[in-house]
MARZAMAR-822790 format. One record per residue (C-alpha): residue in one letter; x negated, y, z negated. Coordinates in steps of 0.02 Angstrom, whole numbers, plus 50000, padded with zeros to 5 digits. Each point is the difference from the previous one (the first is absolute). Example, Ala and Ser with C-alpha at 12.3 -4.5 7.8 and 13.67 -1.06 7.14 Angstrom:
REM MARZAMAR-822790
A493854977549610/S499315017250033/
END
This chain:
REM MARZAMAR-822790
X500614531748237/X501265007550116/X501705008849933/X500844986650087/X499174983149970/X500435008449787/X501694998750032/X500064982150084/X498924993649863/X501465008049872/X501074991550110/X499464984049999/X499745000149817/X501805006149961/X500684985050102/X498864986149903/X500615006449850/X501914998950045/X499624985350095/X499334993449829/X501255006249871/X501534992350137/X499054982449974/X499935003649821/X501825001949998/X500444986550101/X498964987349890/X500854994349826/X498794997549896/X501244995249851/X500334985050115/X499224982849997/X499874995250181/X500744980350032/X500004989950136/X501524995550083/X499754982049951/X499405006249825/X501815009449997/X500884986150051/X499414990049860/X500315011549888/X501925002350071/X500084979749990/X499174999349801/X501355013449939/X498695011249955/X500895015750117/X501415010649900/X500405012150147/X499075006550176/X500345015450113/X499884995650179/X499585016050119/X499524992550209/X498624986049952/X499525008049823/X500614989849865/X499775011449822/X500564988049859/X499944998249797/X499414983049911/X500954993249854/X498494999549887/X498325010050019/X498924988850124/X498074996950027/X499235006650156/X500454988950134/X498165004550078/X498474993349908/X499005013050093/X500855012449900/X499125014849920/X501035000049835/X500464981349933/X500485003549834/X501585012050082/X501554992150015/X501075005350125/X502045002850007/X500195007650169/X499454989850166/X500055005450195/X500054987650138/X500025001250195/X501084988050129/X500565000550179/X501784997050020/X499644983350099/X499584987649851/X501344988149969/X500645001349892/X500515016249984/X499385006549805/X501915008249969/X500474978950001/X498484995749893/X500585017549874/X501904994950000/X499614981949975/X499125003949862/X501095013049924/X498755014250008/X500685019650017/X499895006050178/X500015016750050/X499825007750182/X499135016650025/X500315010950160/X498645008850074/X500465018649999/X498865016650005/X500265002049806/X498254990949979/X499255009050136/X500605016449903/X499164995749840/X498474994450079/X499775018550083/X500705009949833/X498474989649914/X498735003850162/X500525017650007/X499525008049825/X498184991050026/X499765006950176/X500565018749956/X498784996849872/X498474992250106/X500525016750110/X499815013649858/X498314990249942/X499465001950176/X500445017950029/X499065006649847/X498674990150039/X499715006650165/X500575018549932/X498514997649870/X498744994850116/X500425015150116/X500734987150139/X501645009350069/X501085009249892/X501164988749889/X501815008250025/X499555014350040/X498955007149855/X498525004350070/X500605009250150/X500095018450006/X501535010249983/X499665013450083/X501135007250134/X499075002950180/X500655016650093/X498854995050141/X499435014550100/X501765006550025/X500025013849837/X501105013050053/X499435011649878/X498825014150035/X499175014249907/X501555011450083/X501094989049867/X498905006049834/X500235016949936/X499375008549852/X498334994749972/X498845004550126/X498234996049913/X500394984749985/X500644998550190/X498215007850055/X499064987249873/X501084986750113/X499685006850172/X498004994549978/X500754981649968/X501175000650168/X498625007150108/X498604985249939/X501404987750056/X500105007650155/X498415004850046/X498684988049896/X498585004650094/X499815019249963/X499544992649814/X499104987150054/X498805010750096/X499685011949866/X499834983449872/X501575006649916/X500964985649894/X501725003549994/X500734999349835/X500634980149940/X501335005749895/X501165016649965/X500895001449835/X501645010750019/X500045009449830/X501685007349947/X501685001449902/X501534990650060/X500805002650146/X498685013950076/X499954988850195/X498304988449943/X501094984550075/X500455012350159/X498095007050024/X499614983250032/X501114995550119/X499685015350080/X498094996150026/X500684981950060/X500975007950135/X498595013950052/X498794988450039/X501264986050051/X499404987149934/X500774984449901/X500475004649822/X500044988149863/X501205004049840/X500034991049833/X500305006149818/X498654994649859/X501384990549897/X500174987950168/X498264994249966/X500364994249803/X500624982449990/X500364989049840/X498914989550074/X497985000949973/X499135003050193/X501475004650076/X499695018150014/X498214996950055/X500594990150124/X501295012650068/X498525011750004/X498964989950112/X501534996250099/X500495018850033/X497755004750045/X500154984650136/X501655005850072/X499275017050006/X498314998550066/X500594989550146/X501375015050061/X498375012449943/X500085014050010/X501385002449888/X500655008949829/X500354990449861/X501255009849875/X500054993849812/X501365007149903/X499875004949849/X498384992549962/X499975002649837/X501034980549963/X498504991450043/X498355013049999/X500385002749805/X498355001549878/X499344983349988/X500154992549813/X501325012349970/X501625002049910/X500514992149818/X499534982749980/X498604999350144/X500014999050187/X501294990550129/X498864986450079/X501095000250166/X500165018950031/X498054999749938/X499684986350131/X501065008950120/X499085017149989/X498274988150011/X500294995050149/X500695017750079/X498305005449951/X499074987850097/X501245003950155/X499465019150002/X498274995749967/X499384984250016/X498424991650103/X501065000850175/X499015006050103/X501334997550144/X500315015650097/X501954997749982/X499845002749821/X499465016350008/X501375003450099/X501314997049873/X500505015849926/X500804998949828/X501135013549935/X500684997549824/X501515011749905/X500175002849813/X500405011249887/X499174991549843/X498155004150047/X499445001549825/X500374978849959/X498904994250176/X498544991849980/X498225007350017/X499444988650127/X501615002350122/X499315019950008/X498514998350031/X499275005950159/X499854985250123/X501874994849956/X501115015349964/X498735012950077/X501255013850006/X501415006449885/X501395011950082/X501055008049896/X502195000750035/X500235015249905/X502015006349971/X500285014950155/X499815016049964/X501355011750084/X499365000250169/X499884981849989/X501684996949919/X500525009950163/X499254989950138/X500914984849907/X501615007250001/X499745002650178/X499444982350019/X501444994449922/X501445011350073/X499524991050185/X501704993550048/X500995006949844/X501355013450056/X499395015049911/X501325015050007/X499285019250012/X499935002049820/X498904988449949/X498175007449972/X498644986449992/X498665014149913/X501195003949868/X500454981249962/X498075000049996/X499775013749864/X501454989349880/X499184982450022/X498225005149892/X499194982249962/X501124990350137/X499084986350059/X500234993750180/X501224987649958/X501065009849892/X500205013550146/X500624987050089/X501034993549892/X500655019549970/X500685001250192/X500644983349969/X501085004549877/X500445016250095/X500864990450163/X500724986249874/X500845015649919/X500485007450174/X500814983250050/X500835000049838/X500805016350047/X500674992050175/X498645017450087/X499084995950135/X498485009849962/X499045002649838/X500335016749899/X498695009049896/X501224997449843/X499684977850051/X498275003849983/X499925010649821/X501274985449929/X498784987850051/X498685009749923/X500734998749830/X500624981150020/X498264998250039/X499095008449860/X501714997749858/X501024986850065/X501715002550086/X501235007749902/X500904991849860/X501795004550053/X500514985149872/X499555011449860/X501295011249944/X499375013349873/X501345008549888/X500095018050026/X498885004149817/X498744988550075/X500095009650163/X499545016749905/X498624993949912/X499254992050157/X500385017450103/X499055010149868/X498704987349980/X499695001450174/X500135019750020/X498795001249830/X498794991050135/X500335010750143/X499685016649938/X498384998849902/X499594991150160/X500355016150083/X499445011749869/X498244993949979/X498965004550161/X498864985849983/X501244985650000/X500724992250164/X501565004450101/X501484994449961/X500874991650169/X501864991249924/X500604998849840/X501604989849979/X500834991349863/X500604984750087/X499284985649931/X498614989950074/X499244984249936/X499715000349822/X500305020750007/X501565009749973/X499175016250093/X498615001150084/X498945020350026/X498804995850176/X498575010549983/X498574997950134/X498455009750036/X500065008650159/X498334991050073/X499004985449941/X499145000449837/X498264992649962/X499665009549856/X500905007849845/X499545014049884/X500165003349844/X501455014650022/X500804985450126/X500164984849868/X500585011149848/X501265007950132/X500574984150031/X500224993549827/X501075015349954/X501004993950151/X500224984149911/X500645006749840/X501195013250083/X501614986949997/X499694997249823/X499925017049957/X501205004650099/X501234985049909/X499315008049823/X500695019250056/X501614995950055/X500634986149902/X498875001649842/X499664981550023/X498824987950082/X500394985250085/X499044983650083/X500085006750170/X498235009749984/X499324984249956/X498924996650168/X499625017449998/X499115001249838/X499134981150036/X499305010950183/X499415016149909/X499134990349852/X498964989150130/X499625014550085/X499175009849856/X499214985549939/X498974998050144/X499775020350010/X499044996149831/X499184982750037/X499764999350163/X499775016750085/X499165010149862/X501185015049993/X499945000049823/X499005012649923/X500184994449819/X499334979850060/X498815009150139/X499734991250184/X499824983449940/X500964982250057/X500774991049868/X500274981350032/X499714990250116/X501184993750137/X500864981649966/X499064985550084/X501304991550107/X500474983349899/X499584985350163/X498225007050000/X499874991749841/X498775013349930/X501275012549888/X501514998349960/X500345017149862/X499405016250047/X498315003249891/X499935016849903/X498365007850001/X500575012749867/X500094999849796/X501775002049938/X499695018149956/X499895003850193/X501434989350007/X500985011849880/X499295016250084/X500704992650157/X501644996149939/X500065016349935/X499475009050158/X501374991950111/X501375004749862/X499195017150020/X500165001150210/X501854991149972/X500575014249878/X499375014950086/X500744994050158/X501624996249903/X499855016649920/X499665007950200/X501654992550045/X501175005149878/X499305019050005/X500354997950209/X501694992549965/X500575012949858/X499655014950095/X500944988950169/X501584995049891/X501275008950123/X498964993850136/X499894983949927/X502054998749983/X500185006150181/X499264986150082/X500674986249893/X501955006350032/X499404998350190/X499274982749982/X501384994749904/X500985009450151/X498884991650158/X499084986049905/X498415004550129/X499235015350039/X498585002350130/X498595011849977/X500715012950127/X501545000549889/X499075001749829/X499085014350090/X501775009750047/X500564995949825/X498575006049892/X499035009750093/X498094994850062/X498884992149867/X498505004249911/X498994989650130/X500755009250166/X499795016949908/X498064995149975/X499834994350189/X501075018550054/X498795008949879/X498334991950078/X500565000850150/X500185018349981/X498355005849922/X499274987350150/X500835012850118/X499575014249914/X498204995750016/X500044995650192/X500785016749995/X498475008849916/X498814989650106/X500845004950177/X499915020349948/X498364998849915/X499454992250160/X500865013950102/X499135012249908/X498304992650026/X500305000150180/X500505019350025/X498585004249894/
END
């Protein structure tokens, strides 16, 4: 049966059934039905209290209750009150004579549209009803797509994606993984000759904001061809099938415009562990994920299927079910990772196109601040930089917009608002300066770039220290360094004021955590030995564990608890010797914070001299030149022997 004939057939049905309820309402079934002459008796035996007269209808009311008039009638033992009659205005007499004659009450009605009102208020409610009945219906048994639901809501970028691989910076594995995928859609048949299957899926594996949403656009617009968009949580309906259907809806659109890239965002809504999270599974995202199975590897064997390419984003790997990995669906997994410098660099570039940048700004230094930027957050950082310039009425963008938008990035912006009184200004300037100089006295710690004491976010100072390159790894020397850096404000509140205060409060909460996990999780403890303690927290929707299991006997525990206390006080105890022996040190640059509120590192440098860390580097790089030295004249010496 065609699509068409359906609908006439729905029609056609509709109409009977208004047809049928309109004759319904037209009929009074509370109504015994007397001939004229029958009425006329009636009228003539005083047996009629009072009629209605509307055209030729004549409603009326008996005196007393009154047999059926018919003897054909299906209920005889009902006796009836109300009666209806029909006349054409020709009889003679008229029945208004016959009525007043007889005294009975007369009443004319007019024929107005109020009756043909109420008759479509009562049709109305019953067809919207017939309607919904019939939408479902046909939604259920997969005929058309009742309202809407089952369609896809994806958004179609045709083949007009004007983003290329020029547009994606910073992560050039994954942009080589990516190039295989453009060159299959342009040239099948290289594959195809050596038997090669291209890969179904590509799962784009990385932290917020690192361009997995760009790549694919990019590899839409390198191989120009039409791109399909749609986020996982578009497929999830309160309603049971829906997403299924959406599914199917989204393959069909896509295999008849193959090839083409398919791009599910964060895939992770609907591809979640099956049976999964407390209380069970979700029967529609379950459904939903069914059916994207089937789609990526079903029993098509048509050759447009295989030229749907699906690329998928998340950064929740670890909660996708085992089936949507496997090879045959998601055959290859590229990892987004955060830039390193260089890469942090070629996205500044990226992102300066069309931003006024004045002479000062340097894109490799802005680079070396922004450690663990992500794409989006270097973006966001230039952003910031020309709001700031427009702010300032300048019509280019100064290397001081770009350091401010650093810290509004990483701190917040600053909390002009907040007013400190000049004792809290003291203890925050020596809080701050305690940080600074063990920073600078201990060679392994990190270099301090700013220190001010204007407030940011939930901080009334704030000491920037960031490692000169990228860090992978830490040692040992590194991570005690860097706890001693942590208690310096404290101590350096404890010298000088012979008090304490809550401002060291984040501080101590950073330096525990990390000497926890240098004795539970790296080993570095050589009372406990090289052993991992604990295991890592199950995440709670995976519906396996929800408290972290200890795979140790509370005497470890206490031998822990005691080792971290340990690492804590000797760092502690590092901090106040550094700060002691610093004190006049210490006062100097807290009279010039209190005096500038910021200092940058160039400034700390003319103040108190170069620190432990640049005196390492000048020493190394010494004895390095020393020994080219002794290589180039033992070398000389070789030669005029």
């Amino acid at each position: 049966m065609s699509k068409y004939l359906r609908q006439l057939i729905i029609i056609i049905a509709l109409g009977a059934v208004v047809l049928f309820i309109m004759e319904t309402m037209n009929n009074d079934y509370n109504y015994e039905e007397l001939k004229f002459s029958e009425f006329i008796e009636a009228v003539s035996q005083d047996k009629v209290a009072a009629v209605s007269i509307k055209g030729d209808i004549i409603k009326g009311k008996f005196i007393s209750p009154q047999p059926p008039a018919n003897p054909n009638a299906t209920n005889l033992n009902r006796n009836y009150t109300d009666f209806r009659t029909q006349f054409r205005r020709e009889v003679t007499p008229s029945p208004e004579e016959l009525l007043l004659k007889h005294k009975v009450k007369i009443s004319i009605v007019e024929d107005n549209w109020s009756d043909w009102w109420m008759i479509i208020l009562n049709i109305v409610p019953i067809l919207l009803l017939i309607f919904f009945f019939v939408t479902i219906t046909r939604q259920a048994n997969g005929v058309g797509q009742g309202f809407g639901f089952g369609k896809s809501k994806h958004k179609s970028y045709g083949d007009k994606v004007n983003v290329t691989f020029n547009d994606v910076a910073g992560v050039e594995e994954a942009k080589e993984e990516l190039e295989e995928i453009v060159d299959y859609l342009k040239y099948p048949a290289k594959y195809k000759s050596l038997g090669a299957r291209i890969p179904k899926g590509v799962l784009l594996l990385g932290s917020p904001g690192t361009g997995k949403t760009l790549l694919g656009k990019a590899v839409a617009g390198e191989a120009g061809v039409p791109f399909y968009y749609i986020s996982g949580s578009d497929f999830v309906e309160m309603f049971v099938g829906v997403g299924a259907s959406r599914v199917r809806d989204l393959f069909e659109q896509a295999k008849r415009t193959a090839p083409c890239i398919v791009f599910v965002d964060e895939i992770d809504a609907v591809g979640r562990e099956r049976g999964a999270g407390l209380g069970g599974g979700h029967d529609e995202r379950e459904q939903t994920l069914n059916q994207l199975l089937v789609e990526m590897d079903g029993f098509d064997t048509n050759a447009n299927a295989y030229a749907v390419i699906v690329l998928a984003a998340t950064n929740r790997p670890d909660v996708l079910d085992p089936a949507l990995l496997r090879p045959g669906r998601f055959d290859r997994q590229v990892v987004v990772d955060r830039p390193d410098i260089a890469g942090r660099d070629a996205i500044l570039k990226v992102h300066s196109r069309g931003k006024p940048l004045s002479s000062s700004v340097d894109l490799h230094e802005l680079a070396q601040r922004t450690p663990g930027f992500s794409g989006a957050e270097l973006e966001n950082l230039l952003n910031e930089a020309a709001l700031l310039a427009a702010r300032r009425g300048s019509k280019d963008i100064e290397m001081s917009d770009c350091t401010e938008a650093i810290d509004r990035v990483m701190m917040g912006p600053e909390r002009k608002s907040r007013i400190l009184s000049a004792k809290d200004r003291k203890i925050t300037a020596y809080h701050e300066s305690g940080h600074t100089l063990v920073a600078r006295a201990i060679p392994e710690a990190s270099p301090v770039r700013k220190v001010t004491i204007l407030p940011r976010g939930q901080a009334l100072g704030v000491t920037s220290i960031v490692p000169d390159q990228d860090r992978y790894n830490m040692n040992k020397s590194e991570i005690l360094a860097s706890i001693a850096v942590f208690m310096g404000g404290r101590v350096a509140e404890e010298i000088i004021f012979d008090e304490i205060t809550t401002g060291a409060s984040n501080d101590i909460e950073r330096a525990t955590e990390l000497a926890r996990d240098m004795v539970c999780r790296y080993g570095m403890s050589e009372k406990l030995g090289p052993l991992h303690y604990g295991r890592k927290q199950s995440q709670v929707f995976l519906g396996r564990d929800i408290a972290e299991h200890r795979s140790y006997s509370e005497e470890t525990s206490q031998s822990i608890d005691a080792e971290v206390h340990r690492i804590i006080s000797e760092c502690y105890d590092r901090a106040h010797q550094i700060l002691s022996e610093a004190k006049d040190e210490l006062d100097k640059l807290a009279d010039r914070l209190l005096e500038a509120e910021t200092i940058e590192s160039k400034e700390l440098d003319e103040l108190l001299g170069p620190s432990a860390r640049d005196l390492q580097k000048q020493n190394e790089q010494s004895e390095q030149n020393e020994e080219e030295t002794k290589e180039i004249e033992l070398s000389k010496s070789e030669e005029e022997e």
